[in-house]
N, C-alpha and C positions, 0 to 999 in steps of 0.2 A: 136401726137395721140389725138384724140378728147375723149372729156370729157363726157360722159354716159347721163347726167345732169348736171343742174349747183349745184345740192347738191354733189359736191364731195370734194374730201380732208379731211382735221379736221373739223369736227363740234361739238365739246366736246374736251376739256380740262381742268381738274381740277389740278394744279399742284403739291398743295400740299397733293392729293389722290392717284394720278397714280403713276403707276411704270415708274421711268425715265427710257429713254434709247433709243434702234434703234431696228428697226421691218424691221424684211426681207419677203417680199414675193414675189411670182412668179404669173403676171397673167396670166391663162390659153390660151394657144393655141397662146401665143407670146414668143419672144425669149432672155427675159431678164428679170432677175433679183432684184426688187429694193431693197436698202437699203435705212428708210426714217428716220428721227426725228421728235420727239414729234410734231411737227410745222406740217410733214406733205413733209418735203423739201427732194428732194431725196439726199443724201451724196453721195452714192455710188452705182454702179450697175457692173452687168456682162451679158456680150452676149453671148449666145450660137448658136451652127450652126443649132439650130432646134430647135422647139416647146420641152417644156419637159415635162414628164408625171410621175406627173403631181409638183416635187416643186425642192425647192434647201434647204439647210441646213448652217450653217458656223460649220466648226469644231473648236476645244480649240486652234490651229493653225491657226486660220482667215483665213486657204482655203475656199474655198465653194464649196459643194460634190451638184451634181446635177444628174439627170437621165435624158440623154435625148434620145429623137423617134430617132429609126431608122426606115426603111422602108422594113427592111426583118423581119422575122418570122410572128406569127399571126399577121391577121389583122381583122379588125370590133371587137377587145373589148376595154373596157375602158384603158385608164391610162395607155399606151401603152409606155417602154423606153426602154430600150435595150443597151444603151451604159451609163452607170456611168461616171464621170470625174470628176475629183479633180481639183480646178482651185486655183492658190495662188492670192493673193488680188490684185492683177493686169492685173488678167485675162487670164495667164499663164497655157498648160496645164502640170500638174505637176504629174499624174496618171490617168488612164483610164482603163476600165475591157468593154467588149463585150460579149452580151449576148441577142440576139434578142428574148428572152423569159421574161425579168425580167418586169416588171409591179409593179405599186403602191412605195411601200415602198423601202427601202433600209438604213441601219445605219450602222456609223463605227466604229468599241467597241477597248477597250482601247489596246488591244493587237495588234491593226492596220489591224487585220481581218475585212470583210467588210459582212456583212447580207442581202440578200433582198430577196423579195418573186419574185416566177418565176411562168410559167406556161410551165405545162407537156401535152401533149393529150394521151387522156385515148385508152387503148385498148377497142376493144368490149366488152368485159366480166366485166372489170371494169366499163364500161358507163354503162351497165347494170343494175349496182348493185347501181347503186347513185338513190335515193329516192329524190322525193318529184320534185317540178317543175311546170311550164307548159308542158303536153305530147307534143312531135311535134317542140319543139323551140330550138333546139340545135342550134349550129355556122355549119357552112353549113362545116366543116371538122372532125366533130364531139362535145364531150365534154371536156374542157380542165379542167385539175384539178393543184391544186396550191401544188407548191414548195419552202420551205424554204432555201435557200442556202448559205451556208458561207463559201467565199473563201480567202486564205490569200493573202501577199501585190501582189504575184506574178500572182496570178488570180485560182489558184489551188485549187478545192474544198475540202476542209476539213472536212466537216459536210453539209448532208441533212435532212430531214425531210416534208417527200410525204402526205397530207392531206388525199387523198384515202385507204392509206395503214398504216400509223401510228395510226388515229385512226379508233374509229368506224362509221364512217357514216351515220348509221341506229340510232345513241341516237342524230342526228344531220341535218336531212332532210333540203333539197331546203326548203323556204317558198313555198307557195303555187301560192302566185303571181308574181314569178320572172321564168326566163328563166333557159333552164337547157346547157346553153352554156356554163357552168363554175360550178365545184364543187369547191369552194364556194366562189370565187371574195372577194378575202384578199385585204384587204387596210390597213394593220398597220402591223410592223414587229415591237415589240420594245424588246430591251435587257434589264432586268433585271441585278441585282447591284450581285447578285449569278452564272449568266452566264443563268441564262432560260430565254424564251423567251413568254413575251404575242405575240400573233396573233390574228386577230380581221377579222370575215368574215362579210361580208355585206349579200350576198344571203341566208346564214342559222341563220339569227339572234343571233349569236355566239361568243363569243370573249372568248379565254382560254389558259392558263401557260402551257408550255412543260418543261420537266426536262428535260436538255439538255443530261445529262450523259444517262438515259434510256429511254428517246424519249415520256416518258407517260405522261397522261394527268392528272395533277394536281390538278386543278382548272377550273371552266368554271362560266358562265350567258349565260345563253340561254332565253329571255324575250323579247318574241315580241311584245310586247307590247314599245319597245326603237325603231323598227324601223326601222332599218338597221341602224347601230352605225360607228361612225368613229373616227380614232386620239385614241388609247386605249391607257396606259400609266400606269405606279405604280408612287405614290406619294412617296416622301421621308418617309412618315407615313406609308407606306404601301398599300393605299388604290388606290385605281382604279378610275381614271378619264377619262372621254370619251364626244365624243359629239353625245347625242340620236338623229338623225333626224329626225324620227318621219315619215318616209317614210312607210307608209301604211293607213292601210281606218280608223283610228284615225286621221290622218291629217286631211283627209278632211272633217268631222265635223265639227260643231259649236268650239268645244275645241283642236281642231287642232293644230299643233306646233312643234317646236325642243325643246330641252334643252338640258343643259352640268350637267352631272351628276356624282356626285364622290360615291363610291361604298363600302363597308366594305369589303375585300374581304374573311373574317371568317364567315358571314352570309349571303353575298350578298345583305344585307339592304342597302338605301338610306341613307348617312349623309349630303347630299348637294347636294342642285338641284338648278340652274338657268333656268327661263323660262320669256318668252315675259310677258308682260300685256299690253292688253290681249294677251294672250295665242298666238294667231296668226298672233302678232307680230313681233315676231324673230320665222323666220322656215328655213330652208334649206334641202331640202328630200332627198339630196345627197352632196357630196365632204363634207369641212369642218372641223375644229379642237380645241383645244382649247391648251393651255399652263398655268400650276398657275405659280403662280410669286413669287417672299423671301415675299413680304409683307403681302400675303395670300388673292391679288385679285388672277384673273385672265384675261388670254387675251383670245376670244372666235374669232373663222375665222367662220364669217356666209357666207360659199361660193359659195352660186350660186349668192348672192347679189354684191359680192366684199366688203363685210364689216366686220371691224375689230374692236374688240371694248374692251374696258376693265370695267371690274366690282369687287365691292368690295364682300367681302362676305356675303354683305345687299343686293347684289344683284343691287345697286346705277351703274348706267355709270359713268367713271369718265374720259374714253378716246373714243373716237367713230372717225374713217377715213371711207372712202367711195373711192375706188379707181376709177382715170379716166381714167386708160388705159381699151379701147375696144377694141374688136378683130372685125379690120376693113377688113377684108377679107375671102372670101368665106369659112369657113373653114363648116365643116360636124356637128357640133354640135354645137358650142359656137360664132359664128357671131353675132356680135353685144351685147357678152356680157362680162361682166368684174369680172366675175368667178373665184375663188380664193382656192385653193387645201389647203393649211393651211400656216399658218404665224407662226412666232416668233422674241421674246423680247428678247432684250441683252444690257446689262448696259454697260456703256460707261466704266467701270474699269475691264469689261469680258474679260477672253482670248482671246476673238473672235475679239475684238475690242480694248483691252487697244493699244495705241499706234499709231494706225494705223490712226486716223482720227485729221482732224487740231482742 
């Protein structure tokens, strides 16, 4: 696979700052998996029969749960997967669930239940009633709206929750400058350590806790002034970490930019912000994520770049890679680029990995 530039690979390591360990990512719109070391060197990888949409994961079993494209249900939206697979460290398939609706996220909680967000299409009445948008820009089958789904080991849905109809809509509008093909293009599905779940929309500048037992809305940030946000998460502290992208007409400004910003979620004040210097340095107006780490950096996935980086909480780089796989082939959006959906660290004594590697 040819290299982006010759700036690829490690270019920052500081050893006795970083968090040691191995970083798995998926690059976009190819069909494999890497697993690399600190160096930069791949250890390990896995192939899939198709593009995924858009990452992979390792479970505390060193399986790796992936989503990948099918080629039925909707077509023309983002982050498109459909078919889930559990692969064991060999590459082996070891579970699979089918769903030519599911998209974005997907996690699997300790009960061996599996989460992910799907899409629904709206009837008339409901497309109706979704606020805010561009008028006139739907998906040529209408508007789809997002569904939360959790099915157990056998694929049987257990628990849903409909965006449309769970909550209110109207305290939650389209932004102003996106399409109304989707109420509201969820890209984060994460479980909480109580069993609720944050959800994070992109289109209504949104990310907010459901109480799993009565389906209500808990908690929210609604501040578009972040962006269209991606990678939502609760910290072991409690707090709310996310990557702002900063996708709207602040970008483009003089002070333009991303950041990863961690959140109070009793006040919804700022206690930690990472941002470029200058400012327009590190942006990425889409995909993207971040991960903290035990030592209290973090890893940031700047993903339209292919760049993965880590920082202490001075905000200092102390790891910085640059991936060279490109997507050398005609594909509809990402041709020629090395685009990176979100990454993650795992120390060489993790579940994921104790054992498995020479």
């Amino acid at each position: 696979m040819p290299a982006i530039d010759t700036r690829t690979g490690v270019l920052q390591h500081d050893k006795k700052r970083a968090t040691n360990g191995y970083t798995l990512f998926t690059p976009i719109g190819l069909f494999t998996t890497y697993l690399i070391d600190m160096s930069g060197y791949v250890v390990h990888q896995w192939e899939v029969p198709n593009e995924l949409g858009h990452y992979a994961y390792l479970l505390e079993n060193g399986n790796l749960l992936a989503s990948v494209r099918t080629e039925e249900g909707p077509m023309g939206l983002p982050a498109k997967g459909g078919h889930l697979i559990e692969y064991d460290w060999d590459g082996n398939v070891v579970w699979e669930h089918v769903d030519h609706f599911q998209h974005h996220d997907f996690r699997r909680q300790k009960d061996g239940n599996t989460v992910y967000i799907a899409w629904e299409l709206l009837d008339a009445e409901t497309s109706a009633r979704v606020p805010g948008g561009l008028p006139g820009r739907e998906h040529e089958d209408g508007i789809y709206g997002d569904v939360i789904r959790e099915i157990d080991q056998q694929g049987n849905v257990v628990w849903e929750w409909h965006a449309t109809k769970d909550m209110d809509m109207r305290r939650f509008p389209l932004d102003p400058t996106v399409v109304r093909s989707e109420y509201a293009h969820a890209n984060t599905i994460f479980p909480c350590e109580n069993g609720d779940y944050l959800i994070n929309w992109r289109f209504n500048n949104t990310m907010l806790r459901v109480d799993k037992k009565s389906k209500e809305v808990t908690w929210y940030l609604n501040d578009i002034d972040y962006g269209q946000h991606h990678d939502v998460q609760q910290l072991e502290n409690g707090n709310i970490l996310f990557f702002a992208n900063g996708a709207d007409v602040h970008m483009h400004g003089p002070e333009g930019g991303s950041a990863v910003v961690e959140v109070d979620p009793a006040t919804n004040l700022e206690v930690w912000r990472y941002e470029g210097s200058p400012r327009r340095s590190f942006v990425s107006w889409f995909i993207s994520g971040c991960q903290r780490q035990p030592n209290g950096n973090t890893l940031i996935c700047e993903g339209m770049w292919g760049r993965l980086f880590e920082v202490t909480p001075d905000g200092e780089i102390v790891w910085e890679y640059v991936s060279p796989y490109v997507v050398d082939y005609e594909h509809p959006v990402f041709r020629g680029m090395n685009a990176i959906f979100r990454c993650y660290r795992y120390a060489a004594g993790s579940p994921q990995i104790a054992g498995r590697l020479p």
